[in-house]
C-alpha positions as CSV (number, residue, x, y, z in Angstrom):
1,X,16.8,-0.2,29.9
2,X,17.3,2.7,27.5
3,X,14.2,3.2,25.3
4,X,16.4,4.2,22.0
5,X,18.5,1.4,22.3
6,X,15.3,-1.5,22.1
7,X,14.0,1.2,19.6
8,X,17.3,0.6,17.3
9,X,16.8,-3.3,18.0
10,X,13.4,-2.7,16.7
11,X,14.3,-1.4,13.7
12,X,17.4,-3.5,12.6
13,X,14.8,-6.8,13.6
14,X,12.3,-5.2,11.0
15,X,14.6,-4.2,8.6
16,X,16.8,-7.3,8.3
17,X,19.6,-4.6,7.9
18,X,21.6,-2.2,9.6
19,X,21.6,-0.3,6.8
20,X,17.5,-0.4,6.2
21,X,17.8,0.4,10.1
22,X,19.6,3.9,9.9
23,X,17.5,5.0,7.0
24,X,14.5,4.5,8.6
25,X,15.8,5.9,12.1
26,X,17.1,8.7,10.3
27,X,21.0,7.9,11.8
28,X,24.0,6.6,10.4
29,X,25.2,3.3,9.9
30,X,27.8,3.6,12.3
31,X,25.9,5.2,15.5
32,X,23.1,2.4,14.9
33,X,26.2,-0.5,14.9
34,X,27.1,1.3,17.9
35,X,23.5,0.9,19.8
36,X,23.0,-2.5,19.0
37,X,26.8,-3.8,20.0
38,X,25.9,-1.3,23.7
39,X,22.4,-3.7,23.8
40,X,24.3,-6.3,23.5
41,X,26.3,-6.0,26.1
42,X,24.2,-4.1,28.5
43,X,22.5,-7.9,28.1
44,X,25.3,-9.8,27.8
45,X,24.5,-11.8,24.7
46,X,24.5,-11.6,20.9
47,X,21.1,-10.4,19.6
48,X,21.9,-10.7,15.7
49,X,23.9,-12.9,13.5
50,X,26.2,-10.5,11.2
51,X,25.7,-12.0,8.1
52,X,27.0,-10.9,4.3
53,X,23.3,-9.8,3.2
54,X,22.0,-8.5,6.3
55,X,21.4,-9.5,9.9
56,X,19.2,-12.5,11.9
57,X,17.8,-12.6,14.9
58,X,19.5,-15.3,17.4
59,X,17.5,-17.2,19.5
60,X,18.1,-14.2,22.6
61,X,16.5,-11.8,19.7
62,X,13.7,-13.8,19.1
63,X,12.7,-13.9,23.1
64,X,13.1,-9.9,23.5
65,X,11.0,-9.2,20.2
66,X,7.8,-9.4,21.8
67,X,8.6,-7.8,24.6
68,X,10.1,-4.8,22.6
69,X,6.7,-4.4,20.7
70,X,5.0,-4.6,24.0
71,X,7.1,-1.9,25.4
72,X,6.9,0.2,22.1
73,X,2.7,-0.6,21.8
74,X,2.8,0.8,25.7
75,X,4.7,3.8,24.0
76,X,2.9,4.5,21.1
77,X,-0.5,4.5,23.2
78,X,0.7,6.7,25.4
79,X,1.8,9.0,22.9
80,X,-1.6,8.9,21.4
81,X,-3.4,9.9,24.8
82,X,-0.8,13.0,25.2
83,X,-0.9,14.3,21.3
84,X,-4.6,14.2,21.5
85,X,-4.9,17.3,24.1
86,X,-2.0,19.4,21.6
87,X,-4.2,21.9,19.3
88,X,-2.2,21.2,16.1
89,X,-1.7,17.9,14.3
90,X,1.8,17.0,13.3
91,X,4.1,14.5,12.8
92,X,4.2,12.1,9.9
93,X,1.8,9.2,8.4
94,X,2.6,7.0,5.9
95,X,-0.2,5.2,3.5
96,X,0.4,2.3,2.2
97,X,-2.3,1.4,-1.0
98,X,-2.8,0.3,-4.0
99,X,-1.4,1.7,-7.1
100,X,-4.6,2.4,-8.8
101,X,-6.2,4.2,-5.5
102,X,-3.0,5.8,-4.4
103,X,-2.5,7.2,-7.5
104,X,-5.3,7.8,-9.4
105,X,-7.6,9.2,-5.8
106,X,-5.4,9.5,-2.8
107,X,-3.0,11.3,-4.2
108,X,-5.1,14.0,-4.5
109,X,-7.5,14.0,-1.5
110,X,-4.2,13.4,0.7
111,X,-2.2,16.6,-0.8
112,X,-5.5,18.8,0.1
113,X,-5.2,17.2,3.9
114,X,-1.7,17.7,4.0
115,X,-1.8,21.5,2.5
116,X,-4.6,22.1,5.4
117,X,-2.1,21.2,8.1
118,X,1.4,22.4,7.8
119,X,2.9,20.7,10.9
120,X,1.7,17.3,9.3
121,X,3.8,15.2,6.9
122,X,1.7,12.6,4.9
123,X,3.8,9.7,2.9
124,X,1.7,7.8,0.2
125,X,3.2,5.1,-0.8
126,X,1.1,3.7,-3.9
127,X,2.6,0.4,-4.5
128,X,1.5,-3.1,-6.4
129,X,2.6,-4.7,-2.8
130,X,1.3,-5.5,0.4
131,X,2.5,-3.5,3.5
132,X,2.8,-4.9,7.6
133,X,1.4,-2.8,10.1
134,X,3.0,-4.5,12.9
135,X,6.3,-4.0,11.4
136,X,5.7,-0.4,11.1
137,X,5.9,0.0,7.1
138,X,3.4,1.5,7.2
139,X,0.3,3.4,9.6
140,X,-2.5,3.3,7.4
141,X,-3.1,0.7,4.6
142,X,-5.3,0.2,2.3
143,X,-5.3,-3.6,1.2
144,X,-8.1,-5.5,-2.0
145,X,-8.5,-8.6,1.1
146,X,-9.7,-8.0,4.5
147,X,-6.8,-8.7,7.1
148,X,-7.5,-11.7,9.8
149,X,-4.9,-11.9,11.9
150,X,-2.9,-9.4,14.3
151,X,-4.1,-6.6,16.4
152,X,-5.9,-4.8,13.5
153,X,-8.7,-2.2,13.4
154,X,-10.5,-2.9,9.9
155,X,-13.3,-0.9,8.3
156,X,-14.5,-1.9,4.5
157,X,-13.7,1.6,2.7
158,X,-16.0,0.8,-0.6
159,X,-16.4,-1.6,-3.6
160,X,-14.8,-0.6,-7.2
161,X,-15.8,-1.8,-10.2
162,X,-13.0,-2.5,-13.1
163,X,-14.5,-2.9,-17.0
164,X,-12.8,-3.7,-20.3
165,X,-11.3,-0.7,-22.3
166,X,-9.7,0.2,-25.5
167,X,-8.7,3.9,-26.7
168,X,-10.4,5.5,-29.8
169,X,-7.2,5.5,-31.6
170,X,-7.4,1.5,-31.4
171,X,-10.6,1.0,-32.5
172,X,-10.7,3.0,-35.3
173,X,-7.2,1.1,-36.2
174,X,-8.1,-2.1,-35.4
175,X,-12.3,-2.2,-35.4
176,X,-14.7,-1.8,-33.1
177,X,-15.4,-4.8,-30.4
178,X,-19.0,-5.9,-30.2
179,X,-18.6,-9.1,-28.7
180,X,-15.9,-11.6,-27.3
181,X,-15.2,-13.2,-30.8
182,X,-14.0,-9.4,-31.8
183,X,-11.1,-9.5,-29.1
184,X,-9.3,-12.7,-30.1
185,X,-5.8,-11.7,-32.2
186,X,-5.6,-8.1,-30.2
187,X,-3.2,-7.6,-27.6
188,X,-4.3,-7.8,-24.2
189,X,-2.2,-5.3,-21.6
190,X,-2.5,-6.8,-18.3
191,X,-0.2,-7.7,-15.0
192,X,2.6,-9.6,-14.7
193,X,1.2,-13.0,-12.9
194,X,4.3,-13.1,-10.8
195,X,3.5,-10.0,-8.7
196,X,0.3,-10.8,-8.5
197,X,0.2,-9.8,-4.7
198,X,-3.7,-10.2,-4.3
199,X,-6.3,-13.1,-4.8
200,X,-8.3,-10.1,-5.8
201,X,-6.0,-9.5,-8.7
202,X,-7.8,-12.7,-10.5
203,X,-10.1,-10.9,-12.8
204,X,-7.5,-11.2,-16.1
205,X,-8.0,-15.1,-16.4
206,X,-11.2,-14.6,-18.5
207,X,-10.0,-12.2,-20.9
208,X,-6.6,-14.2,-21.2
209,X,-8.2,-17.0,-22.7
210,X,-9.8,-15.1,-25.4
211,X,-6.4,-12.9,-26.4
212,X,-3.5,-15.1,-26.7
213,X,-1.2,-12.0,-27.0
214,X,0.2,-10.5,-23.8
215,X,1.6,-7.3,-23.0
216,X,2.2,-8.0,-19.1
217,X,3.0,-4.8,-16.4
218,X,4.1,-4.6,-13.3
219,X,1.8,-1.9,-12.2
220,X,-2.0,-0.2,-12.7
221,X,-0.4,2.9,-14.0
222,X,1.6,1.1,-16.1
223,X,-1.3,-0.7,-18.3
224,X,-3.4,2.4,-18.4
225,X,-0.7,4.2,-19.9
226,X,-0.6,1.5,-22.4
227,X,-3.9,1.3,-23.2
228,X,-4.1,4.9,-23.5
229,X,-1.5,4.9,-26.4
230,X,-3.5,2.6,-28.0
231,X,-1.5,-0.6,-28.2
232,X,-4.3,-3.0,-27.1
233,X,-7.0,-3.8,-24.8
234,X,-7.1,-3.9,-20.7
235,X,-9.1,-4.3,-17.6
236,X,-9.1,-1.1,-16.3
237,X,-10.5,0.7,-12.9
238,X,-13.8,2.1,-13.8
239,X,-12.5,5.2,-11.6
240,X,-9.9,6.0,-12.8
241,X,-10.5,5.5,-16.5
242,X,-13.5,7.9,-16.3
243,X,-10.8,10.5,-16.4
244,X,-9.3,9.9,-20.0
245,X,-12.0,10.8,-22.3
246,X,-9.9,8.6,-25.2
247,X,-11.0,5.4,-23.9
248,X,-13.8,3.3,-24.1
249,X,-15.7,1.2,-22.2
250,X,-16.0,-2.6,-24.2
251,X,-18.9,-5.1,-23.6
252,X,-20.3,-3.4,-20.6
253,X,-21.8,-7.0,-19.4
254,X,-18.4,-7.9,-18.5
255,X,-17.5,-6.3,-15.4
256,X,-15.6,-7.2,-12.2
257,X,-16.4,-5.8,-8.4
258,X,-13.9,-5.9,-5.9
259,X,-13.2,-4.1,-2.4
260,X,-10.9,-1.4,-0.9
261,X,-10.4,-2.5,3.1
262,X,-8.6,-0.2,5.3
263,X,-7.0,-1.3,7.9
264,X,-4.6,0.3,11.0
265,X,-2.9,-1.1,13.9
266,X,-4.4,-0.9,17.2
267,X,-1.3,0.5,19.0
268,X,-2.0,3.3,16.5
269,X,-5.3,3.8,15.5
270,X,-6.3,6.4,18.1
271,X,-3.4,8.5,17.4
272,X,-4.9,11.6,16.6
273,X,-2.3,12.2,13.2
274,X,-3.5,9.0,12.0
275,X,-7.0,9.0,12.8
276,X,-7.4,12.0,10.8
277,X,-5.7,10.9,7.8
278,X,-8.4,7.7,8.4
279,X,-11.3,9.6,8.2
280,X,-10.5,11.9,6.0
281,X,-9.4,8.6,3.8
282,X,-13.1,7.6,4.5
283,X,-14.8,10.4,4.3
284,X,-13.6,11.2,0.9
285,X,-14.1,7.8,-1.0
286,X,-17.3,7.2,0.7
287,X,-18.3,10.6,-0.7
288,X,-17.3,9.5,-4.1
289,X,-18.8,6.6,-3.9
290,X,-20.9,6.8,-7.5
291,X,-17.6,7.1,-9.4
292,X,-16.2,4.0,-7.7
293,X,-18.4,1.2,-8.7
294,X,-20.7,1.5,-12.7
């Protein structure tokens, strides 16, 4: 059976869409219509449903899923074995994290790994999401809860630490905070509940109680941009906040601790591309350890 045709199944199945498919192939819509109708009747039966939003797997998809991954798992490993004797590292790797690592660590220590090696395209993808490693969204992530299930290779990449702040500009507006009493009225900048992706992501609860007025976003970079101008009061990353000299840290007894897990998929782990962006992802919060947890 032709590899590229299971490896267009593949991606329509992940993608839901022909359309998702072709981007992430790299193909048109079309010539990706064309491989799945050619699968389809090299097998003699309907693999998707054709649907208004997108496409379904029928009962004949469902059955050759598994054995797709097994044949593309048998591929990938493979490749890994054969790339690992080649001098250079190349090919791409995509990072999934969190929006307050990716953006305010990762995407610095990744740039300097990806300017060392020419032949090398990293992706970051710093997103208030979670991301599947067996459906190939991503080849590294970096998740706030330790994965349980699947074929997963998972190492705990460090606590962080995430403290109450306020800029200058709002305490010399407002007043100074010196206990809880001195939040209530203020505005508290915080997430949106909604997209709370993460039990992790529970740490607001406390302070919510105490400031009754909500200025809610969607992201980390988001709130610390708001808190930065001054508007109100956030829980911010301890390590990323140590950067902007405006802001405070408020009632230092209130702090929250949380870990950064990374995880990769087994089919994958080994490949040399991706187990140097792994360790180099180690290496480099591990050696900033201090600045990660007050």
């Amino acid at each position: 059976m032709d590899w590229d045709l299971i490896r267009t199944f593949l991606a329509v199945a992940r993608a839901g869409q022909i359309l998702g498919a072709a981007k992430t192939l790299g193909l048109n819509h079309a010539t990706v219509a064309r491989q799945i109708s050619a699968l389809e009747e090299t097998l003699d039966t309907r693999l998707f449903e054709r649907l208004t939003h997108g496409c379904r797997l029928t009962p004949a998809g469902e059955a050759l899923l598994p054995a797709a991954e097994r044949v593309e798992s048998e591929l990938l490993q493979a490749g890994a074995k054969v790339s690992g004797a080649q001098a250079a590292v190349s090919g791409t790797v995509r990072v999934g994290a969190p929006d307050g690592l990716g953006n305010y660590f990762l995407a610095r220590s990744l740039a300097a790994l990806a300017a060392q090696h020419p032949a090398l395209t990293i992706q970051l993808v710093p997103l208030p999401r979670t991301f599947s490693l067996s459906r190939r969204e991503a080849d590294i992530v970096v998740t706030l809860d330790a994965p349980r299930q699947g074929r997963l290779m998972v190492t705990k990449l460090t606590d962080y630490s995430l403290s109450i702040y306020a800029a200058q500009s709002h305490l010399h507006e407002v007043g100074p905070v010196t206990g809880k009493a001195d939040l209530a009225g203020r505005l508290f900048i915080t997430h949106v509940e909604d997209y709370a992706y993460s039990r992790a992501l529970d740490y607001a609860a406390e302070l919510a109680t105490l400031m009754t007025r909500h200025y809610e976003c969607g992201s980390v970079v988001a709130q610390m941009e708001a808190v930065r101008a001054g508007f109100g009061i956030g829980i911010l990353h301890d390590y990323a906040a140590a950067a902007f000299p405006e802001l405070t840290r408020l009632l230092p007894d209130i702090r929250f601790t949380r870990t950064y897990w990374l995880t990769t998929h087994a089919d994958t782990h080994d490949t040399r591309r991706v187990a140097m962006v792994r360790d180099h992802i180690i290496q480099s919060v591990r050696g900033a350890r201090r600045a990660f947890v007050l």
